[in-house]
N, C-alpha and C positions, 0 to 999 in steps of 0.2 A: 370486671377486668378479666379477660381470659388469661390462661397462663404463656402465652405466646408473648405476650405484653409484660405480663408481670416478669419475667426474668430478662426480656432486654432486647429478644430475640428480634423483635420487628426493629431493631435498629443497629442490628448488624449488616455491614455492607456488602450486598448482594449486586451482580453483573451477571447477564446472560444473553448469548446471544439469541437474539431473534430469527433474522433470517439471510442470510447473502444471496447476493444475486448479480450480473451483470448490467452494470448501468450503463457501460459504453462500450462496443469491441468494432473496431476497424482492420481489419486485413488490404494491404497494396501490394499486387503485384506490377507495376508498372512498364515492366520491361519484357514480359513473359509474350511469347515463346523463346525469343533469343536469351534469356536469362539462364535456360537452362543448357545451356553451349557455353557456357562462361566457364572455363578452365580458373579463374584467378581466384583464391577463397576473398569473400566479402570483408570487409571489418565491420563488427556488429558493434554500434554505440550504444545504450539503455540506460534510458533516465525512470527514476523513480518520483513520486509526486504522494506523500499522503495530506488527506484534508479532514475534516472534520464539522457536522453540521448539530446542531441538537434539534432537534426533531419536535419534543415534546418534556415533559420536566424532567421524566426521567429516561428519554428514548436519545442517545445519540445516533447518527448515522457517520460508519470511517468509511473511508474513498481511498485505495491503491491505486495509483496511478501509474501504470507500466508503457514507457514508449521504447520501442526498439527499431533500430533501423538499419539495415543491411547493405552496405557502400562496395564497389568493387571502380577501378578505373571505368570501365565502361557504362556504370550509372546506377541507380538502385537497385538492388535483387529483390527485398522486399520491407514494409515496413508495416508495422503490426503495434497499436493502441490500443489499450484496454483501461475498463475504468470497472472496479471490481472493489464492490459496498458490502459494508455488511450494517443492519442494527444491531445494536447494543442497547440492553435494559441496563441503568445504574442505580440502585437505588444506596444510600448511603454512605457513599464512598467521600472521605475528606477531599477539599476542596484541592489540596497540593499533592493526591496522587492522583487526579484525574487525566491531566496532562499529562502522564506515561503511561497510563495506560490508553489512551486515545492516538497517543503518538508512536507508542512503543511495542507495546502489548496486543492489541488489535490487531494492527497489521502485520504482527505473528503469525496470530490467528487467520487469516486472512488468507496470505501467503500462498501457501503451498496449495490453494484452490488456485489462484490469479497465476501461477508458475505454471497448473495445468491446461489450464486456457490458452496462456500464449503457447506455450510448448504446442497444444493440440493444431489452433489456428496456422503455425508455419507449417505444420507438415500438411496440414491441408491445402497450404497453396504450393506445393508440391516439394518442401525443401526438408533437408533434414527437425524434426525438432528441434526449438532451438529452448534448451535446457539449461535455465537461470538457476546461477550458484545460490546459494540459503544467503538471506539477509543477517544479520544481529541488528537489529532493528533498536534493542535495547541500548549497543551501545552507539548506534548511529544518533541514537536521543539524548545520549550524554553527550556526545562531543558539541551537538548542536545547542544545547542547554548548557554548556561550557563557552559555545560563543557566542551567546546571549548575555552569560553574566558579565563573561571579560566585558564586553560593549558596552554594556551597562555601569560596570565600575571605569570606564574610560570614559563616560561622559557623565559621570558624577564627580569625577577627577579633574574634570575641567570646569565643574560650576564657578 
């Protein structure tokens, strides 16, 4: 028994990430050239989408899912999809925090790479940057995992 083993050390819980990379990015300008004669600022709606795959025993892969789309009366300025992964090595980690960190914590991590993507892609289709506020991702998990439980205790309520 080497002493790596002997004190405990191989069963303390280790995460790292592997590697990120872009698994989807779409850019539309569908209205261009007359988009940029548009006097009207656009409204920009942005939905966020995470996923999560496991790979291998101890490989997750998490999935950002960023869609943004830029509306003005006279029709789309532009709309800009990205799909932005990273792997995750987990070894050891209790089975009841793996679920924030996959939901929570990852796409922390994640983040501020998939914000420069999109940010870079609009101004590449000739528009200002379009420069996504920070997430809390953390507490976006709790409120979700707040209405999980409620639901949960509403139809246990009704057995």
């Amino acid at each position: 028994m080497d002493e790596t083993t002997a004190n405990g050390a191989d069963n303390l819980p280790q995460i790292g990430l592997i590697a990120q990379y872009v698994k989807d990015l779409s850019f539309e300008n569908p209205n261009s050239p007359a988009v940029y004669q548009w006097t009207e600022q656009p409204q920009i709606d942005i939905q966020f989408n995470i996923s999560n795959t496991q790979i291998a025993d101890d490989v997750f892969e998490v999935a950002v899912k960023i869609s943004a789309n830029a509306a003005a009366d006279q029709g789309v300025a532009f709309a800009v999809e990205l799909v932005f992964a990273g792997l995750f090595g987990i070894r050891n980690v209790p089975e009841d925090q793996m679920r924030p960190f996959l939901y929570a914590e990852a796409p922390r991590l994640l983040f501020p790479f998939a914000r420069r993507i999109v940010a870079d892609a609009v101004q590449d289709g000739g528009f200002p940057p379009l420069m996504i506020d920070p997430i809390d991702f953390g507490a976006l998990y709790m409120q979700q995992q707040q209405q999980i439980d409620a639901a949960a205790q509403g139809v246990a309520g009704n057995a």
